[in-house]
PDB file of N, CA, C and O in Angstrom:
ATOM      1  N   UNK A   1       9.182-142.666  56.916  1.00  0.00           N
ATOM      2  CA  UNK A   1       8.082-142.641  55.967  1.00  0.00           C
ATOM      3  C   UNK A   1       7.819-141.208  55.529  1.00  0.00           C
ATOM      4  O   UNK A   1       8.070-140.388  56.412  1.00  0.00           O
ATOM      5  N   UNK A   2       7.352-140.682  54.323  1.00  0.00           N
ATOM      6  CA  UNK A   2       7.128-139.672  53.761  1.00  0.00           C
ATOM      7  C   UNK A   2       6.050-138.788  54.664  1.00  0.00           C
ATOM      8  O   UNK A   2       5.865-137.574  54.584  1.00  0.00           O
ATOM      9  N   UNK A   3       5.500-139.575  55.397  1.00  0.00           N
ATOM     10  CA  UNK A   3       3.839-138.565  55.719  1.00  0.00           C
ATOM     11  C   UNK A   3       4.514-138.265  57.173  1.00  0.00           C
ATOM     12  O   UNK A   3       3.865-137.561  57.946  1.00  0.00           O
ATOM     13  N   UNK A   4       5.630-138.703  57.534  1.00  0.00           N
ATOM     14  CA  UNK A   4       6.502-138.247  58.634  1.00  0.00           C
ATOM     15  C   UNK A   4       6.587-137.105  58.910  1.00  0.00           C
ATOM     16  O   UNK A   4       6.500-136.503  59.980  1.00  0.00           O
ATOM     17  N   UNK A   5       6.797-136.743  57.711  1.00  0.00           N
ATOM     18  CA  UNK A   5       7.392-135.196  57.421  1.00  0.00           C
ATOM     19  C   UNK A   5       6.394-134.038  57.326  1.00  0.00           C
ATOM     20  O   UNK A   5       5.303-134.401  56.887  1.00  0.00           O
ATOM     21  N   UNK A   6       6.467-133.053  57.554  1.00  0.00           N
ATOM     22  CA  UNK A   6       5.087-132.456  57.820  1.00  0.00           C
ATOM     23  C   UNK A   6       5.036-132.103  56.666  1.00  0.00           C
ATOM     24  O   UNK A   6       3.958-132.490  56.213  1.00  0.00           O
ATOM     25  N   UNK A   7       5.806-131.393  55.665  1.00  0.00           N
ATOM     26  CA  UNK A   7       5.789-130.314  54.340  1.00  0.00           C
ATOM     27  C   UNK A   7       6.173-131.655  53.060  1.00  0.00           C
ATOM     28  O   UNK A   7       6.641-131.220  52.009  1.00  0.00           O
ATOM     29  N   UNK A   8       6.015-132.908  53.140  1.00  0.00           N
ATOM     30  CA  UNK A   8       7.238-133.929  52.142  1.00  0.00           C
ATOM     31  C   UNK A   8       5.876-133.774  51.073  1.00  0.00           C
ATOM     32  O   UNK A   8       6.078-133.165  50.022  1.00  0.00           O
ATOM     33  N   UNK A   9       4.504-134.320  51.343  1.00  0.00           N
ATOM     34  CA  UNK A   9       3.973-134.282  50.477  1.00  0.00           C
ATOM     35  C   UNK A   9       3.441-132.962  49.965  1.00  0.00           C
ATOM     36  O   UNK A   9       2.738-133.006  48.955  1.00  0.00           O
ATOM     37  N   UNK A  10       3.676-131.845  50.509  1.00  0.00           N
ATOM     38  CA  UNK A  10       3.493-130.603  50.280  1.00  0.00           C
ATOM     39  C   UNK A  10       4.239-130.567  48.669  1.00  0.00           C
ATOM     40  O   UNK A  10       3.680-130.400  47.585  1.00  0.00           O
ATOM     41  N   UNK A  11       5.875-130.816  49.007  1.00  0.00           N
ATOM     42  CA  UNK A  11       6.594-130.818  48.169  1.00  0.00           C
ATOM     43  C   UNK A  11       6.745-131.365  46.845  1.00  0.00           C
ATOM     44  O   UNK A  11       7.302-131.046  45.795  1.00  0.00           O
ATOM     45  N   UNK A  12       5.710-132.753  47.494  1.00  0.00           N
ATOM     46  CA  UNK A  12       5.574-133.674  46.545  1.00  0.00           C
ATOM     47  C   UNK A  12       4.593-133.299  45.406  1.00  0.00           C
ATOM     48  O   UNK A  12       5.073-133.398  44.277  1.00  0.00           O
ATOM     49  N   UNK A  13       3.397-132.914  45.490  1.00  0.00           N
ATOM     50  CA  UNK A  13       2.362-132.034  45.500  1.00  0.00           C
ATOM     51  C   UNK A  13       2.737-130.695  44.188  1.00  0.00           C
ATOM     52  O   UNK A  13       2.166-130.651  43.099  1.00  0.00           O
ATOM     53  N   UNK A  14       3.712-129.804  44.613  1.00  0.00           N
ATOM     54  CA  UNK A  14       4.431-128.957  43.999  1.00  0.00           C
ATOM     55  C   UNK A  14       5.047-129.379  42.895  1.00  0.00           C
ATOM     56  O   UNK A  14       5.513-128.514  42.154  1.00  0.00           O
ATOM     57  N   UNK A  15       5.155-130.455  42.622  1.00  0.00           N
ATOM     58  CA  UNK A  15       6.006-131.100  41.599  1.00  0.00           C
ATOM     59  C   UNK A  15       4.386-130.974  40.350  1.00  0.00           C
ATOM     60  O   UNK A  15       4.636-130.803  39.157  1.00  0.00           O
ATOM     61  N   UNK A  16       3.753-131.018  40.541  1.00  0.00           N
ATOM     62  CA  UNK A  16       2.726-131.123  39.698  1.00  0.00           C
ATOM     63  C   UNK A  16       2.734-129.800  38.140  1.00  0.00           C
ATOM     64  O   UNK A  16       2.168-129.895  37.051  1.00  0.00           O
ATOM     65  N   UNK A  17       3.780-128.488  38.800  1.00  0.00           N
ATOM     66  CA  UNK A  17       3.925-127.651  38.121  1.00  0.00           C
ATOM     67  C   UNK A  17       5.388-127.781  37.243  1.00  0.00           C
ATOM     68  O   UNK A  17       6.095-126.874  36.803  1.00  0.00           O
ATOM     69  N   UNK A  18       5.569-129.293  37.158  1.00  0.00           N
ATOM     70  CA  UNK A  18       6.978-129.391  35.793  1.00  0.00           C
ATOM     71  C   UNK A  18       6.259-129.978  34.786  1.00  0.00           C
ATOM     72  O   UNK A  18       5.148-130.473  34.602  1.00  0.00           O
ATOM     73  N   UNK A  19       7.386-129.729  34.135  1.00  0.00           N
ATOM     74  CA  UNK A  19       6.807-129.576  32.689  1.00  0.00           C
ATOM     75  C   UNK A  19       6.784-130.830  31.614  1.00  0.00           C
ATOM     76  O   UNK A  19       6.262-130.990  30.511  1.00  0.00           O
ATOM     77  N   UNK A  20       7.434-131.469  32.297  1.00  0.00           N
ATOM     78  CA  UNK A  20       7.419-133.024  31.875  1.00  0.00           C
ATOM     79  C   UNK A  20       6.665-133.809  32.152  1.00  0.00           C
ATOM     80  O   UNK A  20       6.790-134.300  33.274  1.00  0.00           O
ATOM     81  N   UNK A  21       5.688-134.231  31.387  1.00  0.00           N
ATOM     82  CA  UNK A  21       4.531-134.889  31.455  1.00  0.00           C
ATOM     83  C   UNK A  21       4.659-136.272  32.755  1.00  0.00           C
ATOM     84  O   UNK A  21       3.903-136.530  33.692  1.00  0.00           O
ATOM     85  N   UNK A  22       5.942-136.944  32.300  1.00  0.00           N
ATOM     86  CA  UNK A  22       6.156-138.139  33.200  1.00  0.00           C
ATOM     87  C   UNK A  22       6.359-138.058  34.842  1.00  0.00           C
ATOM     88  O   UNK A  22       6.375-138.988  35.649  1.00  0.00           O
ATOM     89  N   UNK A  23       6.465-137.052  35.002  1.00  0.00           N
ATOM     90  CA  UNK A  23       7.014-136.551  36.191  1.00  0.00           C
ATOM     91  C   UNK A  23       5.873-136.428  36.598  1.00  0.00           C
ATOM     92  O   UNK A  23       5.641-137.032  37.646  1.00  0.00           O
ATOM     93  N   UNK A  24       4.769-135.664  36.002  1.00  0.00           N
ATOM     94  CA  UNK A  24       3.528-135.516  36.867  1.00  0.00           C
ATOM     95  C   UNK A  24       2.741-136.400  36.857  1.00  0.00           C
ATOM     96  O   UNK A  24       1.836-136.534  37.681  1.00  0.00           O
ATOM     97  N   UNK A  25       3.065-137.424  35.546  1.00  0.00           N
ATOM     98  CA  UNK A  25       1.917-138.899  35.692  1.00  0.00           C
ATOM     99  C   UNK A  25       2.759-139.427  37.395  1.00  0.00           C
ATOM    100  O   UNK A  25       2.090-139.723  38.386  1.00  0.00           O
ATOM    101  N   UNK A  26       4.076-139.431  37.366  1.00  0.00           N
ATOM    102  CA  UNK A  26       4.591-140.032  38.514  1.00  0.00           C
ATOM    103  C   UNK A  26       3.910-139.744  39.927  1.00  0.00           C
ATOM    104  O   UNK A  26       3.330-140.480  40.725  1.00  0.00           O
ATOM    105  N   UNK A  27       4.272-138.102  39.919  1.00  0.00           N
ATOM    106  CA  UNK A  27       3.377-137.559  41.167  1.00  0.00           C
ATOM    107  C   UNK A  27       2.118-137.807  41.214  1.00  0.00           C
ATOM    108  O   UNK A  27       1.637-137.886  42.344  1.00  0.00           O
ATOM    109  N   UNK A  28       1.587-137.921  40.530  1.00  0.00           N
ATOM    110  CA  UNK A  28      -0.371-138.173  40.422  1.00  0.00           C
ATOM    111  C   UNK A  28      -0.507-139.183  41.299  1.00  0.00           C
ATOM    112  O   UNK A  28      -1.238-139.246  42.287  1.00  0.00           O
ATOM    113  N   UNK A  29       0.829-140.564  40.533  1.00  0.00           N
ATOM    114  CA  UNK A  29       0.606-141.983  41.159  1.00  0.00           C
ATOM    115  C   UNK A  29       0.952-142.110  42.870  1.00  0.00           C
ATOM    116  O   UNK A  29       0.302-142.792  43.661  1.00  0.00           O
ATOM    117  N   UNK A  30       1.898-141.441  43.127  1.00  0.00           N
ATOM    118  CA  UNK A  30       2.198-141.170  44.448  1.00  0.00           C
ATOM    119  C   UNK A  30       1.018-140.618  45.449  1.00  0.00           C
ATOM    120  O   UNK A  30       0.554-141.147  46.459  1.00  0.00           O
ATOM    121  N   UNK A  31       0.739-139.536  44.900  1.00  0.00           N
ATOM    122  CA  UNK A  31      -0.545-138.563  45.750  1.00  0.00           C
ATOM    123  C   UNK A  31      -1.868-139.640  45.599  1.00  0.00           C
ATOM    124  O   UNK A  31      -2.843-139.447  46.326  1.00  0.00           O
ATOM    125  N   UNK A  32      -1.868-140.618  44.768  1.00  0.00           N
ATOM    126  CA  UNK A  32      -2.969-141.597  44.938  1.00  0.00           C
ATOM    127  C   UNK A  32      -2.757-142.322  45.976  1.00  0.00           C
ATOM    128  O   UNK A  32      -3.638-142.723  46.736  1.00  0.00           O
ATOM    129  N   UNK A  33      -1.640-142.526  46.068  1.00  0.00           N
ATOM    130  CA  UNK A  33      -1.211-143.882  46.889  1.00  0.00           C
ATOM    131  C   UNK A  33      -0.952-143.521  48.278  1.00  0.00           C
ATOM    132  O   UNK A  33      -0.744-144.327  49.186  1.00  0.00           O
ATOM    133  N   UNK A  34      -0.983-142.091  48.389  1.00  0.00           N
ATOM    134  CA  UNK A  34      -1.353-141.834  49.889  1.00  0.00           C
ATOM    135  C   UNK A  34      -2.724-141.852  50.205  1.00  0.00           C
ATOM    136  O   UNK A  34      -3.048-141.939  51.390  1.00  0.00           O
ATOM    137  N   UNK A  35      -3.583-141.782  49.317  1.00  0.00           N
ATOM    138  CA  UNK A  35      -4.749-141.377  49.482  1.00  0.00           C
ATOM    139  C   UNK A  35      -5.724-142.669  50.161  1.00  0.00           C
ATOM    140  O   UNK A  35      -6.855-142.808  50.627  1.00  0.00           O
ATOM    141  N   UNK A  36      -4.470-143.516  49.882  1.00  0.00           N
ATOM    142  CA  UNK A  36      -5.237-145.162  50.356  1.00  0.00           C
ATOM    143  C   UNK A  36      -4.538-145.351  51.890  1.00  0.00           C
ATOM    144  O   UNK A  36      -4.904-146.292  52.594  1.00  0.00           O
ATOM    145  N   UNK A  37      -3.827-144.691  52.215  1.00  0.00           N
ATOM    146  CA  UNK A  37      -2.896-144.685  53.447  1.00  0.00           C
ATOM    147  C   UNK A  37      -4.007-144.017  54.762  1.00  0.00           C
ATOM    148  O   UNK A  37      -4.657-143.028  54.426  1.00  0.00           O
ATOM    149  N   UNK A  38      -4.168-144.441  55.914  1.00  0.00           N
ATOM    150  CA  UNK A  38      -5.492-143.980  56.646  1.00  0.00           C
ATOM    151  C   UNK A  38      -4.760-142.644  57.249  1.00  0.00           C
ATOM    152  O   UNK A  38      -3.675-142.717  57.826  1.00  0.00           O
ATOM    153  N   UNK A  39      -5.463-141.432  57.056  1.00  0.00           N
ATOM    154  CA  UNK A  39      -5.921-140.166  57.052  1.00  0.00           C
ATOM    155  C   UNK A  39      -4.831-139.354  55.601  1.00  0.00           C
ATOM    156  O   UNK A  39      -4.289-138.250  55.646  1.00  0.00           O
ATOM    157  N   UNK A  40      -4.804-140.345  54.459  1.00  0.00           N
ATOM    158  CA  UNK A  40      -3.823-139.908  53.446  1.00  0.00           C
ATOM    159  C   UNK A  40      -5.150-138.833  52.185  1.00  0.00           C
ATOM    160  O   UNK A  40      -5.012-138.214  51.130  1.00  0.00           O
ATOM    161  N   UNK A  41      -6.192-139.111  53.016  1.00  0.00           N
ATOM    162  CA  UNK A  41      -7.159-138.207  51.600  1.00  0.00           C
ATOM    163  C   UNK A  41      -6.837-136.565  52.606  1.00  0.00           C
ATOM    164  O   UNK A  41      -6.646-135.461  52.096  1.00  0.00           O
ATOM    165  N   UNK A  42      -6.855-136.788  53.646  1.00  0.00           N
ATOM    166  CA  UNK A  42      -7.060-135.406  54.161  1.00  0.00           C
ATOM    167  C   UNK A  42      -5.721-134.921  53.811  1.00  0.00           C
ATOM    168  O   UNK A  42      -5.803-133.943  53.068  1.00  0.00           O
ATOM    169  N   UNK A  43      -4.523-135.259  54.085  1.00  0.00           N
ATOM    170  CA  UNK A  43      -3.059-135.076  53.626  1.00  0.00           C
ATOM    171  C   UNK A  43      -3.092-134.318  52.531  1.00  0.00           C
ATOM    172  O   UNK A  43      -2.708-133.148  52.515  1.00  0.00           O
ATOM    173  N   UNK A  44      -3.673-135.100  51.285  1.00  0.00           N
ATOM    174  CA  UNK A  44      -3.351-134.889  50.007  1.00  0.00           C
ATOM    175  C   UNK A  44      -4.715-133.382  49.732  1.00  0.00           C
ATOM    176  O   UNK A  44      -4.619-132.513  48.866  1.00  0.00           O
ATOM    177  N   UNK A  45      -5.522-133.477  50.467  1.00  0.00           N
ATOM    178  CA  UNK A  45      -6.594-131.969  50.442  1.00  0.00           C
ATOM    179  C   UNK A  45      -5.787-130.685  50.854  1.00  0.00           C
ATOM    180  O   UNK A  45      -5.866-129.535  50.421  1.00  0.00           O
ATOM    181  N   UNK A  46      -4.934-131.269  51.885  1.00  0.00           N
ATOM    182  CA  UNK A  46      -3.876-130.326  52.548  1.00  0.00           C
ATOM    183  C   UNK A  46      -3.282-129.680  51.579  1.00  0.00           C
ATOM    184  O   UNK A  46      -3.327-128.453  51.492  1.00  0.00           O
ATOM    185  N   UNK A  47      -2.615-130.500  50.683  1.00  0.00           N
ATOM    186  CA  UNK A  47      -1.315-130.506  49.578  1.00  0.00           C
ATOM    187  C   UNK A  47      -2.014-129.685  48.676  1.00  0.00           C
ATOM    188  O   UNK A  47      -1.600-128.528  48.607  1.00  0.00           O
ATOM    189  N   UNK A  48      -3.000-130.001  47.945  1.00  0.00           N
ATOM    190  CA  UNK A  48      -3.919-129.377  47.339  1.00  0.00           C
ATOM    191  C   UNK A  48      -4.139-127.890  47.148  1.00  0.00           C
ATOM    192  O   UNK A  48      -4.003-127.070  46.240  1.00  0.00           O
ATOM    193  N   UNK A  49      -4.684-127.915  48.853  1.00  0.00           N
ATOM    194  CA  UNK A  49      -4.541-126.623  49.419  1.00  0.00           C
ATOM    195  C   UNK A  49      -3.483-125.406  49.436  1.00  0.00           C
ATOM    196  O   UNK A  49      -3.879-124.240  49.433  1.00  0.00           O
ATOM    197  N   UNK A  50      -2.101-125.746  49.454  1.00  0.00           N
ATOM    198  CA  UNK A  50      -1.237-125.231  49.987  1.00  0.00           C
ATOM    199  C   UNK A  50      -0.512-125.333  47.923  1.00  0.00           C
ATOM    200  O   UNK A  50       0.351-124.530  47.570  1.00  0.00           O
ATOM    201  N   UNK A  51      -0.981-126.222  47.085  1.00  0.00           N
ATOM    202  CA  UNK A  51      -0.751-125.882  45.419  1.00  0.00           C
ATOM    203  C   UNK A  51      -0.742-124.631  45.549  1.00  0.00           C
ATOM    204  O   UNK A  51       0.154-123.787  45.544  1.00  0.00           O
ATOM    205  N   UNK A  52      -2.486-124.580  45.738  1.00  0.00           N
ATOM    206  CA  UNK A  52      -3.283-123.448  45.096  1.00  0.00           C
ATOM    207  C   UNK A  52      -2.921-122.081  45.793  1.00  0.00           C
ATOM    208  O   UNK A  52      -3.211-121.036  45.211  1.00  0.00           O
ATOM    209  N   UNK A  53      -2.273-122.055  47.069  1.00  0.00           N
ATOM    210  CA  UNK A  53      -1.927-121.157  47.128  1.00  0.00           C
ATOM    211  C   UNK A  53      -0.316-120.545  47.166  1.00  0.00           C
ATOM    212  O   UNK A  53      -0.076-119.384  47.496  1.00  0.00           O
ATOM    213  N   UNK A  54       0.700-121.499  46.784  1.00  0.00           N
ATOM    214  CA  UNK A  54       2.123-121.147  46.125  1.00  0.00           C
ATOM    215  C   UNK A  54       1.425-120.952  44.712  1.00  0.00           C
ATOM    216  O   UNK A  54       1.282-119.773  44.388  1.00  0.00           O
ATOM    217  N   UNK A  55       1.077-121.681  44.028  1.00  0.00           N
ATOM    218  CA  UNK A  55       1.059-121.514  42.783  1.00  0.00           C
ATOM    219  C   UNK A  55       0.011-120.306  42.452  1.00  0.00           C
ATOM    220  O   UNK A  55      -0.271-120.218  41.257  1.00  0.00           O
ATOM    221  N   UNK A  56      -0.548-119.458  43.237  1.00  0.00           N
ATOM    222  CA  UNK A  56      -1.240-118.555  43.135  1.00  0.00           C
ATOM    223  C   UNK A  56      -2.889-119.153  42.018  1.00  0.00           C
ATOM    224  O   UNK A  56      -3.349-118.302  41.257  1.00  0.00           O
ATOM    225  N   UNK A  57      -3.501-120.406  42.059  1.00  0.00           N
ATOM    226  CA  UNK A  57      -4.346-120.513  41.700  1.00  0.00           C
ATOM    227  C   UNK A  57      -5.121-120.820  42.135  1.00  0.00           C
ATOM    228  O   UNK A  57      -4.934-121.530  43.124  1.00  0.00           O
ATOM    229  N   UNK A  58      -6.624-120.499  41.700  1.00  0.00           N
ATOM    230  CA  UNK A  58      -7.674-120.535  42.607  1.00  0.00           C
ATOM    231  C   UNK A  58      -8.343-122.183  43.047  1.00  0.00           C
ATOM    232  O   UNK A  58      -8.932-122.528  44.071  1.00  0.00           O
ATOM    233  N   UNK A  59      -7.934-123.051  41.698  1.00  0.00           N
ATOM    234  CA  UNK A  59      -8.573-124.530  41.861  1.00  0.00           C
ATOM    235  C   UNK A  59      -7.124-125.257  41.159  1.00  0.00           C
ATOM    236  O   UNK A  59      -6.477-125.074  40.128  1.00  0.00           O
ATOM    237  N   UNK A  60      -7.032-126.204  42.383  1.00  0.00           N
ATOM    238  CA  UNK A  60      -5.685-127.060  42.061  1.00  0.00           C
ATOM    239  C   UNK A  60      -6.335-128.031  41.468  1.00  0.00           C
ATOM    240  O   UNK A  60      -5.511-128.697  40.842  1.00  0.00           O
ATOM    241  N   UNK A  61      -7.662-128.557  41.316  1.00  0.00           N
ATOM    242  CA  UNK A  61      -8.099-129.771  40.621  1.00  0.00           C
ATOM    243  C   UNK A  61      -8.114-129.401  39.289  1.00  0.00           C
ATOM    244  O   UNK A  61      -8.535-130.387  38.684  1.00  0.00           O
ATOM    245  N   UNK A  62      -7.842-128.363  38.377  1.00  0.00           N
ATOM    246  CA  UNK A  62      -8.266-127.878  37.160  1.00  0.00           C
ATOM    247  C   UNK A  62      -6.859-128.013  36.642  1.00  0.00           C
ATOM    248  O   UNK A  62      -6.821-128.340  35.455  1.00  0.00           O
ATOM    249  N   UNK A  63      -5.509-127.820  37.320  1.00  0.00           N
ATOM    250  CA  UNK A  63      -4.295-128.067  36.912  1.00  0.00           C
ATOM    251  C   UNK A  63      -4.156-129.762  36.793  1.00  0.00           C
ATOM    252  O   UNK A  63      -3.331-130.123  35.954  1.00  0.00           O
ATOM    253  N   UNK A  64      -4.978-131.021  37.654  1.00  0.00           N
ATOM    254  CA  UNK A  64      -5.045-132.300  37.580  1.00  0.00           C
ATOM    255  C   UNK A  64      -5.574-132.370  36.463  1.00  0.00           C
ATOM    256  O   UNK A  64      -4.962-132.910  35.541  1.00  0.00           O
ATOM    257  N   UNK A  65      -6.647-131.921  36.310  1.00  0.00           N
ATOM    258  CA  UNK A  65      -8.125-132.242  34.813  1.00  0.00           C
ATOM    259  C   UNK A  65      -7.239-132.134  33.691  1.00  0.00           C
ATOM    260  O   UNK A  65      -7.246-132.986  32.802  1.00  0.00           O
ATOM    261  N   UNK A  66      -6.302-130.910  33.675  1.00  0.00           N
ATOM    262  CA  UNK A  66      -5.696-130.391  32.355  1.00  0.00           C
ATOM    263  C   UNK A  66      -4.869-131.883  32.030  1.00  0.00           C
ATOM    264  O   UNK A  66      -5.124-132.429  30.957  1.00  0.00           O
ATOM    265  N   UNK A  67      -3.940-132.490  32.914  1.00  0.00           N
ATOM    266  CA  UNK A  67      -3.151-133.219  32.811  1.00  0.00           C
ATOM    267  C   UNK A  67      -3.796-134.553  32.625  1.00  0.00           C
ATOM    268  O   UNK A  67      -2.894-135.213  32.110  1.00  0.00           O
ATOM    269  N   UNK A  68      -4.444-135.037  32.702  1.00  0.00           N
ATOM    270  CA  UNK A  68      -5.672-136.010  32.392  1.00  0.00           C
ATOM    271  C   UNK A  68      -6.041-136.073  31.140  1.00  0.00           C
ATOM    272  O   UNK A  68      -5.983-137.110  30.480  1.00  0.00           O
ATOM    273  N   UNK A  69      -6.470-134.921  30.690  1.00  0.00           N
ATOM    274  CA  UNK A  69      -6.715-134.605  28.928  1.00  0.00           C
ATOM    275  C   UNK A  69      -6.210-135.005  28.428  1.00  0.00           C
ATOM    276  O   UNK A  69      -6.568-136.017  27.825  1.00  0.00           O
ATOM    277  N   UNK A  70      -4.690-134.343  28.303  1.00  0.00           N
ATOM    278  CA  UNK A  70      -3.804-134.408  27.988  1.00  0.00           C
ATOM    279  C   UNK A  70      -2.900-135.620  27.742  1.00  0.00           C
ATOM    280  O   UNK A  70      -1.755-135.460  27.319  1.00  0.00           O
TER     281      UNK A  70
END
């Protein structure tokens, strides 16, 4: 299983910075669907966490919002 892995949804997570719209509607749907998995909200806060700081930004929810708009 994916949440096996200590870094999978990390990775998964990271995908949020391509540039192809479908790819990140994909990941969105995934990172939801852990979120229903029991201790999958804290997971995905993790993932979150660990965006904002590879991707050097201060709020990883503002890179979600953009893509939402959009």
């Amino acid at each position: 299983m994916v949440m096996s892995h200590p870094h999978a949804v990390n990775e998964i997570a990271l995908s949020l910075n391509n540039k192809n719209s479908r790819t990140k509607a994909l990941v969105l749907e995934l990172l939801a669907a852990v979120c229903l998995v029991r201790g999958g909200h804290e997971i995905i806060l993790s993932a979150f966490d660990n965006f904002k700081e590879v991707e050097f930004r201060q709020y990883a929810y503002i890179v979600v919002e953009g893509m939402l708009i959009h």
